[in-house]
C-alpha positions as CSV (number, residue, x, y, z in Angstrom):
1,X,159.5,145.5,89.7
2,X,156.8,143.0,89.1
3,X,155.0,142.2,86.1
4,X,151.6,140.8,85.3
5,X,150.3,139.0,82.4
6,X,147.6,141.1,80.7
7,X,145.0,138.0,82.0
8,X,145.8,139.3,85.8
9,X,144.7,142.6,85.3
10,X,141.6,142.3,83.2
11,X,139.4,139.8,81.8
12,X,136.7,139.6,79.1
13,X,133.8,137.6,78.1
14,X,132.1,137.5,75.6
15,X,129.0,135.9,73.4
16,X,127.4,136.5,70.4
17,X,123.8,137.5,70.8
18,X,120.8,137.2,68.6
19,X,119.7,140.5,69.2
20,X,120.3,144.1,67.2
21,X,122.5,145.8,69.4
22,X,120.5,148.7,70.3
23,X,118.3,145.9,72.0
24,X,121.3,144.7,73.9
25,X,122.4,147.8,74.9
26,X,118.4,148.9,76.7
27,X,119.1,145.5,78.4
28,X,122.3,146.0,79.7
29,X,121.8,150.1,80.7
30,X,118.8,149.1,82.6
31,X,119.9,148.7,86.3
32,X,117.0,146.9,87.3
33,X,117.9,144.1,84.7
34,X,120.9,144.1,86.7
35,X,119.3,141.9,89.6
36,X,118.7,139.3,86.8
37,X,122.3,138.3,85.8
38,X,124.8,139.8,88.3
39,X,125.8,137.0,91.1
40,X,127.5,139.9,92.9
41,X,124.2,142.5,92.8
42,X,121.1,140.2,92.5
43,X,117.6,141.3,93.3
44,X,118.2,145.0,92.3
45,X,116.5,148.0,93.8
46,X,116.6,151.8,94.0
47,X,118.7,153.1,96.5
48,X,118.7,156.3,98.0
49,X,120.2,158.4,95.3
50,X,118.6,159.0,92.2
51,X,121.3,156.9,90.1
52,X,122.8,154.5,92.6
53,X,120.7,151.3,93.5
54,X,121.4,148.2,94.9
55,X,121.6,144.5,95.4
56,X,122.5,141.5,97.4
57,X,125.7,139.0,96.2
58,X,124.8,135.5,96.2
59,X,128.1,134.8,97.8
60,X,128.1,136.3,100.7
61,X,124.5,138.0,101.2
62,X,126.4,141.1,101.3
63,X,125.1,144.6,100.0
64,X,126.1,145.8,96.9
65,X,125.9,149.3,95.5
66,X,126.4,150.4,91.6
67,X,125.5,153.1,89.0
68,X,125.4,152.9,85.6
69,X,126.1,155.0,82.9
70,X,126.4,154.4,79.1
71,X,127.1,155.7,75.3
72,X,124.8,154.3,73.3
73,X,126.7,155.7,69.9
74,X,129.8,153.8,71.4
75,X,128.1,150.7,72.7
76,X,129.7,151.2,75.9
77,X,127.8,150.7,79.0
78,X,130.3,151.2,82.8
79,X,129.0,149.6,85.5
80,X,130.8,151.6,88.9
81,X,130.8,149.7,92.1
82,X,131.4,150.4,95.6
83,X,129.8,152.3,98.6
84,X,127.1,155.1,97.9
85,X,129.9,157.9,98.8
86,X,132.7,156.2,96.5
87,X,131.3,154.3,93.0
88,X,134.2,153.2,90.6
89,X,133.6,152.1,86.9
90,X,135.5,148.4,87.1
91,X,133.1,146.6,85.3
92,X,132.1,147.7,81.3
93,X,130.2,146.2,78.5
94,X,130.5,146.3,75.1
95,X,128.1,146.1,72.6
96,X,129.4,145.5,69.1
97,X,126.7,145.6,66.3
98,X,126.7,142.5,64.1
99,X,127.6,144.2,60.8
100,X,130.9,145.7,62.2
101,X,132.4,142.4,62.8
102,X,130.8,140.4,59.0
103,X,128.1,138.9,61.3
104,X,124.4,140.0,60.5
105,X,122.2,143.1,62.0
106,X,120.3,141.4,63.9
107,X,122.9,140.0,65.7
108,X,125.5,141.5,67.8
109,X,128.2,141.0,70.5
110,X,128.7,141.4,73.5
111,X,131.4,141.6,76.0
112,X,132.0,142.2,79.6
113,X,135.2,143.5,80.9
114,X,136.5,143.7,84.2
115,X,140.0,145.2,85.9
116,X,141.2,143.4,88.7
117,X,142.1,146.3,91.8
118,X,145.1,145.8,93.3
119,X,143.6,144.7,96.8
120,X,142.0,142.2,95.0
121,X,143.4,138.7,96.4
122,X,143.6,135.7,93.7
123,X,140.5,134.0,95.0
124,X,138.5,137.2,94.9
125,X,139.6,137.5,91.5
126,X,138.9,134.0,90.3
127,X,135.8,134.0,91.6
128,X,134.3,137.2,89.8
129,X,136.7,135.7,86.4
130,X,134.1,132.9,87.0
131,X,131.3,134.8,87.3
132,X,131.8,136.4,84.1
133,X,132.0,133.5,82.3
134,X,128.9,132.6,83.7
135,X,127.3,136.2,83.4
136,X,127.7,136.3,80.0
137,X,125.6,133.3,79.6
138,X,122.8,134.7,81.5
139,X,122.7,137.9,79.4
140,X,123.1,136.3,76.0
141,X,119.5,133.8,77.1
142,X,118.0,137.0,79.2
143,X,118.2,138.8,76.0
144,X,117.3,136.8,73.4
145,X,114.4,135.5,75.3
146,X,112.7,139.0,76.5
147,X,113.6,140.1,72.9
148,X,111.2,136.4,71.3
149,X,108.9,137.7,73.6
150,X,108.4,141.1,73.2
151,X,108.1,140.3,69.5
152,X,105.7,137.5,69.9
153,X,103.7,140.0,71.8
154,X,104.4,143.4,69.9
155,X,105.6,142.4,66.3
156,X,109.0,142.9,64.9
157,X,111.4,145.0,67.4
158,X,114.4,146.6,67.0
């Protein structure tokens, strides 16, 4: 029997973002913010079930398909992949409020977590342990950015 280390069967990023986490969390639920940071599902639209859109990787120009659910009172947001007929949650975020971890409410942080499948080759699974990393950057600027502004525009949010 073969073992694996823990870091090739799962892998985390994770940033702090300026945000309360009940911003981060709208963010990250909303599929059509999806097409904003996911290298795998960019340029996200509706697709032809009421809860499963859609989007192109920037790999390979290949379609993508997803749902997403979520638990606000958990912070948990499950991103499931695959084909229209078969969706699998492999991809979550978490969203830890600021306060629970000595940091302050406004802030919070959050983490994306992926399982590697088992058909998943080495490179496959490099590449989205890349991605990730540079994922996470995208949502921590995304958020904190669309939060300035909303506040600029509306007062304090959140």
């Amino acid at each position: 029997m073969t073992f694996h280390s823990i870091s090739t069967l799962s892998h985390i990023a994770t940033q702090r973002v300026e945000v309360p986490a009940n911003v981060a969390f709208d963010y990250l639920a909303d599929p059509m913010k999806l097409g904003r940071w996911s290298l795998g599902c960019f340029d996200t639209r509706p697709g032809s079930a009421q809860d499963i859109y859609s989007g192109t990787s920037l790999y390979d120009g290949a379609p993508a398909w997803f749902r997403i659910t979520g638990d606000r009172s958990r912070g948990w947001v499950d991103f499931h992949l695959g084909t229209p007929d078969r969706l699998i949650p492999r991809i979550s975020a978490r969203i830890v409020p600021g306060g629970h971890v000595d940091l302050p409410d406004h802030s919070c942080l959050v983490s994306l977590i992926a399982w590697r499948s088992s058909a998943m080759d080495d490179a496959r699974w490099q590449r989205l342990c890349a991605a990730h990393e540079a994922e996470i950057w995208l949502i921590k600027m995304q958020i904190e950015r669309d939060h300035g502004e909303q506040r600029e525009n509306n007062g304090p949010v959140g």
